[in-house]
BALOBA-1460 file (C-alpha; in Angstrom, 3 decimals):
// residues 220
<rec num="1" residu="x" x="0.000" y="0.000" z="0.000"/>
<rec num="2" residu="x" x="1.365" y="3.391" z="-0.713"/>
<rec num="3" residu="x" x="-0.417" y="6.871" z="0.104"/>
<rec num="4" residu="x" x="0.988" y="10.388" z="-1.200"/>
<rec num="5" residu="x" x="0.657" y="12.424" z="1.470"/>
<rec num="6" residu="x" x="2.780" y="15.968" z="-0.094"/>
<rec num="7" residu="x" x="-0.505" y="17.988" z="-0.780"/>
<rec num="8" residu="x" x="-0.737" y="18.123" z="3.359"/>
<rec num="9" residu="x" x="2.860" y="18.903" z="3.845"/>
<rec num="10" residu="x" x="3.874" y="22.631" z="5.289"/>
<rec num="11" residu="x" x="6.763" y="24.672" z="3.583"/>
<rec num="12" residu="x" x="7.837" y="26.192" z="6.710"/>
<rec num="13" residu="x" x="10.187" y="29.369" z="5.550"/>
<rec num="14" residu="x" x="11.535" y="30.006" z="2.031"/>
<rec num="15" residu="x" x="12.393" y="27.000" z="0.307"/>
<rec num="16" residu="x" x="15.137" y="27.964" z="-2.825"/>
<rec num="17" residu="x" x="16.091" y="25.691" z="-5.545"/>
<rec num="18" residu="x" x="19.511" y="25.370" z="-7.088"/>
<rec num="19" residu="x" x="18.358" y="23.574" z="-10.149"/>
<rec num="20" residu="x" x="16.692" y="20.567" z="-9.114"/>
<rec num="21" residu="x" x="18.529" y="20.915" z="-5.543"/>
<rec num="22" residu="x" x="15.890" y="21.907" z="-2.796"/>
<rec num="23" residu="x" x="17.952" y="24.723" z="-0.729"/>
<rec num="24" residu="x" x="18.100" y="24.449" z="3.084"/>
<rec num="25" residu="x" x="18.940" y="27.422" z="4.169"/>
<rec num="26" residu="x" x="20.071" y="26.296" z="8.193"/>
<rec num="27" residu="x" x="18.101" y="28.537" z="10.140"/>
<rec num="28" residu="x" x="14.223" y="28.500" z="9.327"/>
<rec num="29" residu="x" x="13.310" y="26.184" z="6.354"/>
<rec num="30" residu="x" x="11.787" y="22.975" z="6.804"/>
<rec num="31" residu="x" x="8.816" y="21.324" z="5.630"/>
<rec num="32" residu="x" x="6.567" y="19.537" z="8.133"/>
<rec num="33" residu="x" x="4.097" y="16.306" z="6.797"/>
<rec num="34" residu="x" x="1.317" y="14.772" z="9.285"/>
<rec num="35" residu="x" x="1.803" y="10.901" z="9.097"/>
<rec num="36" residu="x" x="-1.222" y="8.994" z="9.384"/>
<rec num="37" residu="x" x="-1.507" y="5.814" z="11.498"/>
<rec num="38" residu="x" x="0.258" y="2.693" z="9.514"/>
<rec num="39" residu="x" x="-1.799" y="1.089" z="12.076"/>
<rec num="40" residu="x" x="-5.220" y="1.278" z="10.910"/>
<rec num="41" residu="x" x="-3.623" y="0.306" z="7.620"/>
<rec num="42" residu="x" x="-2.003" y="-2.619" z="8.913"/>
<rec num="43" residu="x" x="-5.422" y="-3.361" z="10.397"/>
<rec num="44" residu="x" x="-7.397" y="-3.154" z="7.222"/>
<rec num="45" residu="x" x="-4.576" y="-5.451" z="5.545"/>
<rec num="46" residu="x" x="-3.873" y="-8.033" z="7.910"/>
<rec num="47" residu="x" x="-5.730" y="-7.376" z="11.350"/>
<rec num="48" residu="x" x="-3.746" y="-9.843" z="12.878"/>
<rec num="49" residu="x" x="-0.759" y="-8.819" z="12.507"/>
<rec num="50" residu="x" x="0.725" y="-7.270" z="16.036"/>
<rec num="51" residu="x" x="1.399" y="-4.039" z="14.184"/>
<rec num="52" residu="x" x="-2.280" y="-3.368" z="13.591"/>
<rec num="53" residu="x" x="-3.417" y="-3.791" z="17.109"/>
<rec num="54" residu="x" x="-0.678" y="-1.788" z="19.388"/>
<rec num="55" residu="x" x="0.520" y="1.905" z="19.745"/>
<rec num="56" residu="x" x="4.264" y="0.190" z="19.898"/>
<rec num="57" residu="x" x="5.739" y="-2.680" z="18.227"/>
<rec num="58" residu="x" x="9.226" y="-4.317" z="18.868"/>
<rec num="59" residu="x" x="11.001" y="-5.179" z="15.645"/>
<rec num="60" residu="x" x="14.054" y="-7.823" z="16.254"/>
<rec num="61" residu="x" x="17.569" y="-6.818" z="15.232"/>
<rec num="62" residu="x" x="17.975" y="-7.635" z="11.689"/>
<rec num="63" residu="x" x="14.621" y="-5.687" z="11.060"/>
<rec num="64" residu="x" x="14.659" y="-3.672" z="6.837"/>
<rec num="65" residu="x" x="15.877" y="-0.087" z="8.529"/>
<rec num="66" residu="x" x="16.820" y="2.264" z="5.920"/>
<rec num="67" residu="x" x="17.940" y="5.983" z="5.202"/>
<rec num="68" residu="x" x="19.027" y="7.368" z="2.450"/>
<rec num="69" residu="x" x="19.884" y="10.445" z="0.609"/>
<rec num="70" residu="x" x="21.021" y="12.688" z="-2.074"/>
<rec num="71" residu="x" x="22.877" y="15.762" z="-0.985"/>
<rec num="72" residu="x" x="25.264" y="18.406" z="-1.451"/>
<rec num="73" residu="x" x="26.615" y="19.990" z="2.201"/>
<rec num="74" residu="x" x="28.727" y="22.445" z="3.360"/>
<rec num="75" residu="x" x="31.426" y="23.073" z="5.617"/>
<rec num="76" residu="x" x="31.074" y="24.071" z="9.191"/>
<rec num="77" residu="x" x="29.728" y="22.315" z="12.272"/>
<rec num="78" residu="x" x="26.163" y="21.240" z="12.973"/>
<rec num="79" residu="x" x="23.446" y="18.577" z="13.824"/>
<rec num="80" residu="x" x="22.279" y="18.471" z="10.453"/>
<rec num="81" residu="x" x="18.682" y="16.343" z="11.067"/>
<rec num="82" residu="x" x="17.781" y="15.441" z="7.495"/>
<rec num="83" residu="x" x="14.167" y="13.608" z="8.297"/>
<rec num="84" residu="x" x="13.229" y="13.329" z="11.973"/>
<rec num="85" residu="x" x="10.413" y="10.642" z="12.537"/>
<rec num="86" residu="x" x="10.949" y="10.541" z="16.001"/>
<rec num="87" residu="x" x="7.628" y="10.651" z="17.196"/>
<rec num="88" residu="x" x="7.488" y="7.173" z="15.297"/>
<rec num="89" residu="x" x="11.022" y="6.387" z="16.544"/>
<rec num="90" residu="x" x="13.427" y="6.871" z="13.651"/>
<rec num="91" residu="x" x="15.663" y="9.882" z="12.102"/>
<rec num="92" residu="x" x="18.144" y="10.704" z="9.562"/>
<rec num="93" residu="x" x="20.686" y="12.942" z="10.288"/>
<rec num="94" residu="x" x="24.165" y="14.013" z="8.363"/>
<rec num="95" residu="x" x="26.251" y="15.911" z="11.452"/>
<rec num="96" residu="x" x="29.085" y="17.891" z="9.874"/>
<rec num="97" residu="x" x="32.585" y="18.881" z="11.065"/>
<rec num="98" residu="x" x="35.210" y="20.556" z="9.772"/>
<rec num="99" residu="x" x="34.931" y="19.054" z="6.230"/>
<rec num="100" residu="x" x="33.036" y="15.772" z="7.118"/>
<rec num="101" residu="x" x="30.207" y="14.216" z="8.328"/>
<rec num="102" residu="x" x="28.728" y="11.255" z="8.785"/>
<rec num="103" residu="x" x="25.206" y="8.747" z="8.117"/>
<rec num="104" residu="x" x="23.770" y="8.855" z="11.370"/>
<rec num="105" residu="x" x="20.232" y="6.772" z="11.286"/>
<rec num="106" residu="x" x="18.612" y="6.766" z="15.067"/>
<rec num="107" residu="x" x="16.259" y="5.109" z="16.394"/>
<rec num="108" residu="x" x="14.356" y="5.055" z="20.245"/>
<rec num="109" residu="x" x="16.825" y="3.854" z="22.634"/>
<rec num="110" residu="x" x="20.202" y="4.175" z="20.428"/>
<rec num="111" residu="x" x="21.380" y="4.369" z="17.246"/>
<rec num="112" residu="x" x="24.159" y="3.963" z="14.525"/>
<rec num="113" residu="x" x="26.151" y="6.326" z="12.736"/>
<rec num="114" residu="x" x="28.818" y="5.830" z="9.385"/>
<rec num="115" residu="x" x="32.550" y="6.305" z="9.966"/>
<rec num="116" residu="x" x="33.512" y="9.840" z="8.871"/>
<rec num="117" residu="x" x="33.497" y="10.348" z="5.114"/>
<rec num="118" residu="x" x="35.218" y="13.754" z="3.517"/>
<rec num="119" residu="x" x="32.049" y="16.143" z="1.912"/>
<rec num="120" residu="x" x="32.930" y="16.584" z="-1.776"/>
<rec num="121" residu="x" x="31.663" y="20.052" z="-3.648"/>
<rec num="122" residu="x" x="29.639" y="17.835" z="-6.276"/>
<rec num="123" residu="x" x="27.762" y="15.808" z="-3.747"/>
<rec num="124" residu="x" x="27.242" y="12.794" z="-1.594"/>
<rec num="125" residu="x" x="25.286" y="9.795" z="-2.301"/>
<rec num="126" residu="x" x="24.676" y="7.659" z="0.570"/>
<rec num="127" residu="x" x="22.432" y="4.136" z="2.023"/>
<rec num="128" residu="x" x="22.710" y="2.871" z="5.172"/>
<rec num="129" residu="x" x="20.617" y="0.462" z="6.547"/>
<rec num="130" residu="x" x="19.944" y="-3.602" z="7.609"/>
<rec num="131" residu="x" x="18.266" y="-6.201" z="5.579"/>
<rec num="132" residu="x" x="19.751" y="-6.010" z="2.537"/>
<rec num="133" residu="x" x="18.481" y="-8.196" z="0.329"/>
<rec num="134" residu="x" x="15.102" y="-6.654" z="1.300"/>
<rec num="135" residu="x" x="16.613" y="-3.144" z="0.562"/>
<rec num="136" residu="x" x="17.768" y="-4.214" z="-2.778"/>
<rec num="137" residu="x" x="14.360" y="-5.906" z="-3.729"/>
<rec num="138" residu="x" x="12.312" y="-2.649" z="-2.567"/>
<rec num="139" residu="x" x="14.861" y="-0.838" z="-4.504"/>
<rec num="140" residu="x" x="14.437" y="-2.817" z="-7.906"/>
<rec num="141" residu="x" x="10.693" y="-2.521" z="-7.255"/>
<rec num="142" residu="x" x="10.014" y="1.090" z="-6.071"/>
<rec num="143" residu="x" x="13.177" y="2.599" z="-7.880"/>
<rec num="144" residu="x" x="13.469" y="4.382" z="-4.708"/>
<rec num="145" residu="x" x="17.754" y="5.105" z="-5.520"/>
<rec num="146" residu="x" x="18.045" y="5.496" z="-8.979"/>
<rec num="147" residu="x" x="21.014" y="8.069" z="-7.639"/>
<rec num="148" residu="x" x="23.540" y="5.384" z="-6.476"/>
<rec num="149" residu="x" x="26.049" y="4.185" z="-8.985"/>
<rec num="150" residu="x" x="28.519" y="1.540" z="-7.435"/>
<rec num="151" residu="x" x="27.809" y="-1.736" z="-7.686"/>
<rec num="152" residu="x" x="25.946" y="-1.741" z="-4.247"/>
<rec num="153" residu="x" x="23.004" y="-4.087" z="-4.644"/>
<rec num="154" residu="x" x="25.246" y="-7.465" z="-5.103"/>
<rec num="155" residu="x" x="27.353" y="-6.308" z="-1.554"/>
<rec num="156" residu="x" x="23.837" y="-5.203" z="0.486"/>
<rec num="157" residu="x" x="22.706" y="-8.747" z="-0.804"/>
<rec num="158" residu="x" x="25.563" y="-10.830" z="0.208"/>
<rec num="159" residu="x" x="27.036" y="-8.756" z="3.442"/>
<rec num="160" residu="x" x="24.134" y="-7.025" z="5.310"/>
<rec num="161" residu="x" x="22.121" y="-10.042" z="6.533"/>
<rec num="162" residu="x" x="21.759" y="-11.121" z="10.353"/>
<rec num="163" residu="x" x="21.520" y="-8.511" z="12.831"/>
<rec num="164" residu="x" x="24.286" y="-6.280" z="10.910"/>
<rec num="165" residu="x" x="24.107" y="-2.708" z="9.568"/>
<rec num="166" residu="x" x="25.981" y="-1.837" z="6.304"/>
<rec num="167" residu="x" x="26.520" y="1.783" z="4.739"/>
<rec num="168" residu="x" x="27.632" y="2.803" z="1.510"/>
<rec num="169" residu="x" x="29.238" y="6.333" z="0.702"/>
<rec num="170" residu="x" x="29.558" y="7.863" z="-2.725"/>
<rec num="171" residu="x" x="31.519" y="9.228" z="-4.686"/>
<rec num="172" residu="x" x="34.144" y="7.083" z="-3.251"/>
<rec num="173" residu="x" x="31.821" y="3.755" z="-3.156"/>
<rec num="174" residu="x" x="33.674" y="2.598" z="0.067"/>
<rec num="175" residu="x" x="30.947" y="0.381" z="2.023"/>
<rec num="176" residu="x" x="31.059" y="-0.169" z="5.837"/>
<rec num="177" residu="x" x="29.427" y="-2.804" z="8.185"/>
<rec num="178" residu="x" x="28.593" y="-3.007" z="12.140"/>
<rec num="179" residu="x" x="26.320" y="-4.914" z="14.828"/>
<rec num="180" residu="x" x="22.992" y="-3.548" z="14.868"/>
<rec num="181" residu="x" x="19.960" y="-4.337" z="17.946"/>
<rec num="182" residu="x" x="16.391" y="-4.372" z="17.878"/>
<rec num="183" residu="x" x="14.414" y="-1.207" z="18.180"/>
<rec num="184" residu="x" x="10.990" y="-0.276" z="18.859"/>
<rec num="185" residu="x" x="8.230" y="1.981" z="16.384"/>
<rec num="186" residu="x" x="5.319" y="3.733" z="17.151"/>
<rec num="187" residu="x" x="2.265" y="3.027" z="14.857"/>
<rec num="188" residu="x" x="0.480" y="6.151" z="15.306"/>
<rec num="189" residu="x" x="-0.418" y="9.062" z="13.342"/>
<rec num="190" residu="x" x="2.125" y="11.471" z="14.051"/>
<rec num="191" residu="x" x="4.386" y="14.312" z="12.111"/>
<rec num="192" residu="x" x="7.543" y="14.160" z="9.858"/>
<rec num="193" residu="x" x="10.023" y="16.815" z="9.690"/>
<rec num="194" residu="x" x="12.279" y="17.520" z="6.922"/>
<rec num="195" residu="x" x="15.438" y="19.763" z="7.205"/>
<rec num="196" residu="x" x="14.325" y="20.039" z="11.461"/>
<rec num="197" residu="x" x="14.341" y="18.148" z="14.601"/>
<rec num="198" residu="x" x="11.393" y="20.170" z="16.822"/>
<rec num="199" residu="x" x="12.948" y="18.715" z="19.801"/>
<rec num="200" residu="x" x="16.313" y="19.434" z="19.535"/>
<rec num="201" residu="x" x="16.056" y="23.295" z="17.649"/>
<rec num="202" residu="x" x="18.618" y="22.191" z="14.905"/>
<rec num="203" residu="x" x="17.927" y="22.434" z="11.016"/>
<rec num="204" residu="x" x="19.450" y="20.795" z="8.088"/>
<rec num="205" residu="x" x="22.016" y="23.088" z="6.251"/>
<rec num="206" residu="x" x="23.066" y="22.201" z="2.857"/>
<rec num="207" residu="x" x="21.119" y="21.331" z="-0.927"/>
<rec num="208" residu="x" x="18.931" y="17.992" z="-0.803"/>
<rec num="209" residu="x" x="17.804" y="16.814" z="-4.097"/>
<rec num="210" residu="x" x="16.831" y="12.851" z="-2.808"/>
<rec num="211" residu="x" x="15.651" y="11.759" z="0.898"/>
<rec num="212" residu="x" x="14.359" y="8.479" z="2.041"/>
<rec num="213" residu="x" x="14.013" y="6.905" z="5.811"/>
<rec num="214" residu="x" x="12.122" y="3.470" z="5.530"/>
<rec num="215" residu="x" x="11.088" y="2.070" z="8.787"/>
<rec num="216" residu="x" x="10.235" y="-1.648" z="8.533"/>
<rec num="217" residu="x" x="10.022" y="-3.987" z="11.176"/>
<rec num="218" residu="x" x="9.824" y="-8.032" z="11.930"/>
<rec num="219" residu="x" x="8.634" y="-9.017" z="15.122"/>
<rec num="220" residu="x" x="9.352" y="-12.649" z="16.925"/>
């Protein structure tokens, strides 16, 4: 099931374009989405599932997690939140420091973040997530990164399986894996944030032209 939610999203500030690059400006621009339940989907799917009858649900380490993204950033030092979802438990953030930054995806009760990797002037490309022959099959079916060019699919396929977490930077194409836990997702309706965390007062600073955070989950 897919639902296009953008005609009840909020351009908060003045959101600039650099070609097809949405501008972030650092300070005030964001755009704000209301989410609605996945429950009472899940319920009119499958009402048995344990996703369509809680507020919460546990997903097991080894869960499809993903973030992605698309960017061009700048120099400096910052948060950077890129989506925060985490009302529903999940966020994507790129924190940057003198001249890199990292893949940070977070999620309630910890988190995982990329080694370092240098910010080049023509843009990063980036995945990181768990599950990766589920990654790759969404991928081939919703074309959701036509952007990345290594050869990633074959090493999310073979490497990221079991409770690990793998990342992939671009240009360079160097891939990275780690342990990864079990987290927990609300099912609620609740509100996305793009280019803003509410909580923490930070915005996203830099040119975004592709964004994706994909919160699945397996329970047992």
């Amino acid at each position: 099931m897919e639902e296009d939610i953008t005609a009840s999203c909020t351009v908060h500030g003045t959101l600039n374009y650099d070609g097809d690059y949405a501008v972030f400006d650092g300070t005030s621009t964001y755009i704000e989405c209301p989410l609605p339940s996945w429950r009472d989907h899940l319920f009119t799917l499958a009402p048995g599932l344990p996703g369509a009858n809680n507020d919460t649900i546990v997903c097991r380490a080894g869960s499809l997690m993903s973030g992605a993204f698309n960017a061009k950033l700048p120099g400096g030092r910052r948060a950077n939140p890129l989506i925060d979802a985490s009302a529903l438990g999940v966020s994507l953030s790129l924190p940057l420091a003198n001249g890199v930054a990292r893949t940070q995806l977070s999620f309630t009760g910890g988190g995982y973040s990329s080694p370092n990797w240098k910010i080049n002037p023509v843009g990063n490309r980036a995945l990181l997530g768990t599950n990766g022959p589920a990654i790759v099959a969404a991928d081939n079916y919703f074309d959701w990164m036509p952007y990345l060019t290594s050869n990633w699919q074959p090493w999310f396929n073979n490497n990221v399986n079991g409770p690990v977490v793998g990342h992939l930077i671009e240009p360079e194409g160097i891939f990275w894996l780690n342990a990864v836990g079990g987290y927990t997702l609300a099912t609620t309706a609740e509100m996305i944030y793009i280019g803003h965390s509410p909580d923490a007062n930070t915005y996203f600073k830099g040119k975004l032209l592709n964004g994706k955070i994909d919160p699945g989950c397996r329970v047992g």
